[in-house]
N, C-alpha and C positions, 0 to 999 in steps of 0.2 A: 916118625915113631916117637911116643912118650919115653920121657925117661925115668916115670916113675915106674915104679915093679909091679910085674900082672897079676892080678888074683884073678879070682871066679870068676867076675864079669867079663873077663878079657876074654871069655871060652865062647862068647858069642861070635859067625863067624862074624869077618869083615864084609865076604859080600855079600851078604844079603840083603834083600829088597827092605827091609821093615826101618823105618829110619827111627822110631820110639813111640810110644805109649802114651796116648791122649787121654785125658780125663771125659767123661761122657759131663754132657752139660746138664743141671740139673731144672733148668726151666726152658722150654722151647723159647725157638727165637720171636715166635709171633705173640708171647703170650704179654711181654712189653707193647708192645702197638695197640691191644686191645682195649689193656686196662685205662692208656692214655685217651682212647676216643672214651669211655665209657665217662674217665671224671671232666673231660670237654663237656658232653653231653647232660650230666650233672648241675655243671657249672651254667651252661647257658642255658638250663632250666628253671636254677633261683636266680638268674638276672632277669629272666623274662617274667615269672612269677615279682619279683623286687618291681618292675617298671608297671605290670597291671594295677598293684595295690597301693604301693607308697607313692608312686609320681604323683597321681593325681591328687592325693591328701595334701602334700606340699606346693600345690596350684600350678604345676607343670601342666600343658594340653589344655590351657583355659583360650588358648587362641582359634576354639570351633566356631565357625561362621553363625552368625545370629538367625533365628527362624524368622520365618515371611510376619508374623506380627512385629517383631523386636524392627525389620526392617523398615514394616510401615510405617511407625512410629517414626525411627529416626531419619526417614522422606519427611515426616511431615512436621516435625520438629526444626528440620534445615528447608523447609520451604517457609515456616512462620521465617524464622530469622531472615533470609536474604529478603520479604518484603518488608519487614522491618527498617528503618534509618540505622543506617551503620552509627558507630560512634562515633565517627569522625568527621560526622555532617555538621558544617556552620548551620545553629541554628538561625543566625541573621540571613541567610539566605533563603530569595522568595518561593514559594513552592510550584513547581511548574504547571501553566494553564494548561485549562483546556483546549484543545485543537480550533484554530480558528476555521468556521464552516464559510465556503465558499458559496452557499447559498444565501440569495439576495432576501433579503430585510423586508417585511411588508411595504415598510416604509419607501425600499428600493423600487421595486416591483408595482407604485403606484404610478398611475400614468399621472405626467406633472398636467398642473391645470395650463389653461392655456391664459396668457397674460392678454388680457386686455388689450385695444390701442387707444394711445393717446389723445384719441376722440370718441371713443367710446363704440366704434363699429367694430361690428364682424364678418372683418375679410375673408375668410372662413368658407364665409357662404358662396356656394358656386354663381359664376354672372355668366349668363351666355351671349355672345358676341353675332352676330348675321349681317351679312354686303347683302346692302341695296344698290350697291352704285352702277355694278355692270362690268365694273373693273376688279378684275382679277388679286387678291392678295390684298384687298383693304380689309377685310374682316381680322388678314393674319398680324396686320400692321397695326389695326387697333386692340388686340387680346395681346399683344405685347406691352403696349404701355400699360393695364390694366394689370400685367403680373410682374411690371417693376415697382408698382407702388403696392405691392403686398397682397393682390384679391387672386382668389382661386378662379379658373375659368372653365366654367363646363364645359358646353360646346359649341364649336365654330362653322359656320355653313353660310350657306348665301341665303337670304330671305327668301319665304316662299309666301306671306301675304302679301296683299294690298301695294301698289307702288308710291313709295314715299318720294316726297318733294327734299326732305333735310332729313339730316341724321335724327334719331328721336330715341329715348331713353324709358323703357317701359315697369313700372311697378307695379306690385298688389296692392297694396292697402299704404298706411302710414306707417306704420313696423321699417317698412322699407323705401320711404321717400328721402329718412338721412343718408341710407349707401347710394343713392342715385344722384343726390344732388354732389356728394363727391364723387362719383363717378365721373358726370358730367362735367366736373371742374378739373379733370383729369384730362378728359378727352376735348373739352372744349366742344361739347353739345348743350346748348340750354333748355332745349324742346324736354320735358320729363312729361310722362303722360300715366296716369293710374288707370289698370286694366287689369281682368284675372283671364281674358282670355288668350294672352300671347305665350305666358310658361309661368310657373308659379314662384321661379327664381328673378332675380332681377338682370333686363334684359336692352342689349344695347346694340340699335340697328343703324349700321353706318349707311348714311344714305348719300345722294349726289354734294359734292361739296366737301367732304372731308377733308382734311388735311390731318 
């Protein structure tokens, strides 16, 4: 109990339900929530109007990628410079050759002449070799000595004219009485006989008596 003294208001009773008297609010509760999105809204409509107009005047957004000319250009601006000489190239140093060609040289490609011999014939010339003797392997016996002392030999067979007495050494003319007369001093035949009807090369027929 109070120990102050009861007046009028104490006539209310004690039990009752009502526990006192509210004041009615005089702004709803949502009408703060609203007014906050609407100056948001406000607000993020002069920062996006601010960034359309003034960034770009103060050179913000200048990093848009360059168009297909601007690009071509600068291909072809960095393709002069890298074939260019860098800076740093010794100018003492020689400039690199051209590729050397693995094709042969006219020069290479010429068939070499063929050197003389030291007597002045041409072993060159085919000499055909023929056994007269009867015996087997003298034709082959003598176109060997004839291709150690450098002459070409045509062909080897056994004689099919006339039968000879001695080995016998056949030419054409005089063109060819020098290679026969060393023929003959090869072989050790002195018989040399000029004739166009045996072969038109010079021709050398081992007959009885060879060695």
């Amino acid at each position: 109990m109070s120990q102050y003294p009861r007046d009028e208001f104490d006539k209310i009773p004690e039990s009752a339900s009502r526990q006192g008297v509210h004041r009615e609010r005089l702004v709803p509760p949502s009408s703060s929530g609203l007014a906050l999105k609407i100056l948001v809204g406000v607000l993020a409509l002069a920062v996006g109007l601010a960034a359309f107009f003034i960034l770009p005047r103060l050179g913000f957004g200048s990093g848009a990628e360059p168009t297909s000319g601007q690009s071509a250009a600068t291909a072809t601006s960095t393709g002069d410079a890298s074939s260019s000489p860098t800076a740093g190239t010794d100018p003492s140093e020689p400039a690199p050759s051209d590729p050397v060609s693995d094709e042969p040289t006219e020069e290479e490609t010429a068939e070499p002449t063929p050197t003389a011999d030291p007597d002045g014939i041409d072993r060159s010339e085919p000499v055909n070799v023929y056994n007269a003797t009867g015996i087997g392997g003298q034709a082959t016996l003598a176109a060997d000595r004839v291709t150690a002392d450098g002459w070409t030999v045509g062909e080897i067979a056994d004689w099919g004219g006339v039968p000879l007495q001695n080995s016998v050494i056949f030419y054409n003319d005089a063109s060819q009485l020098e290679a026969a007369q060393e023929l003959g001093g090869v072989l050790g035949i002195p018989t040399l006989i000029e004739t166009t009807e045996v072969s038109p090369d010079v021709t050398v027929v081992v007959g009885p008596g060879f060695q």
